[in-house]
N, C-alpha and C positions, 0 to 999 in steps of 0.2 A: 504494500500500500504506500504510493507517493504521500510526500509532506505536503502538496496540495491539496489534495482529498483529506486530510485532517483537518486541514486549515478552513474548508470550505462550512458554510452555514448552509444548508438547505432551503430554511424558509426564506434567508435574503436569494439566493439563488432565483427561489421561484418569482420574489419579486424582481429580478433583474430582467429575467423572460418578459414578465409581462411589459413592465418598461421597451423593454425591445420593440417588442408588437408594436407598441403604441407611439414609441418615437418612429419608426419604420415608415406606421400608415401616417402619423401626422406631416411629416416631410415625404412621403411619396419614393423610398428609399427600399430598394432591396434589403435582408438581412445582409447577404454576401459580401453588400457594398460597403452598410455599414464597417464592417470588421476587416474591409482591406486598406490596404496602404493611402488609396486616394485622398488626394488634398482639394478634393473637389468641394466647394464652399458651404452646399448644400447639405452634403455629407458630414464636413467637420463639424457644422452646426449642429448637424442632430446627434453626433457624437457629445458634444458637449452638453447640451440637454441630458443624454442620459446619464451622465454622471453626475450632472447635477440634484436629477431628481431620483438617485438612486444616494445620494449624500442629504437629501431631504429625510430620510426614510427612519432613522439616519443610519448608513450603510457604509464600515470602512472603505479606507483610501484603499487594502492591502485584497478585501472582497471584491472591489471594483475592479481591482487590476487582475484576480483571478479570473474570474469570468470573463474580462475580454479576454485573456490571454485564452481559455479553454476554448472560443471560439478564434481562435487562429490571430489575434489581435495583440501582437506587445505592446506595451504601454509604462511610464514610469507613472511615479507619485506626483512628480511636478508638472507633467503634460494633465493629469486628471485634476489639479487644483487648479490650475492654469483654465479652464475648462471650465469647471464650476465656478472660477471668476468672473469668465466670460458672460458665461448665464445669468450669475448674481446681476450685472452690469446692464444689461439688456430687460430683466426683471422691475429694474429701478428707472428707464427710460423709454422703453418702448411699451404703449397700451395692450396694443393689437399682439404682441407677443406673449403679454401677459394674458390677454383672455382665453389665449389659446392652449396655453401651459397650466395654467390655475386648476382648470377640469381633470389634470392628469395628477397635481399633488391632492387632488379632495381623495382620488380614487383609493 
């Protein structure tokens, strides 16, 4: 048995999935795309969304990195803080962004 699988929470897991889902169809994003290298604008965005609302939950820095990493996605700590900056920043300034993400921290 890997030190991942120790490391790993189940119920945050499950929550990360459905995060998944729901950032995926909210931005119009493949899962696949999500979790590959692309720096395509669309994609980082909703990359950073789900960190963020996967650190609302509230769900380690070290959880967050395992599950992308389980779906084929490396990542450090300071790209996933960096990230949920992003969000926080966008949270406090844009309406329209906010109406859209609020429905997914009630859930």
């Amino acid at each position: 048995m890997g030190l991942e699988i120790l490391n790993q929470n189940p119920m945050k897991k499950k929550i990360f999935k459905q995060y998944v889902d729901r950032v995926c169809f909210l931005f119009n994003v493949d899962k696949e795309l999500l979790f590959s290298k692309t720096k395509r604008r669309d994609v980082v965005d909703a990359r950073h969304l789900l960190y963020y609302l996967c650190s609302q939950r509230p769900m380690r820095l070290v959880y967050i990195q395992e599950y992308m990493s389980d779906n084929g996605y490396e990542i450090n700590h300071s790209s996933i803080h960096h990230g949920i900056s992003v969000t926080k920043q966008k949270m406090e300034s844009d309406k329209d962004y906010v109406s859209e993400v609020s429905p997914l921290l009630n859930e």
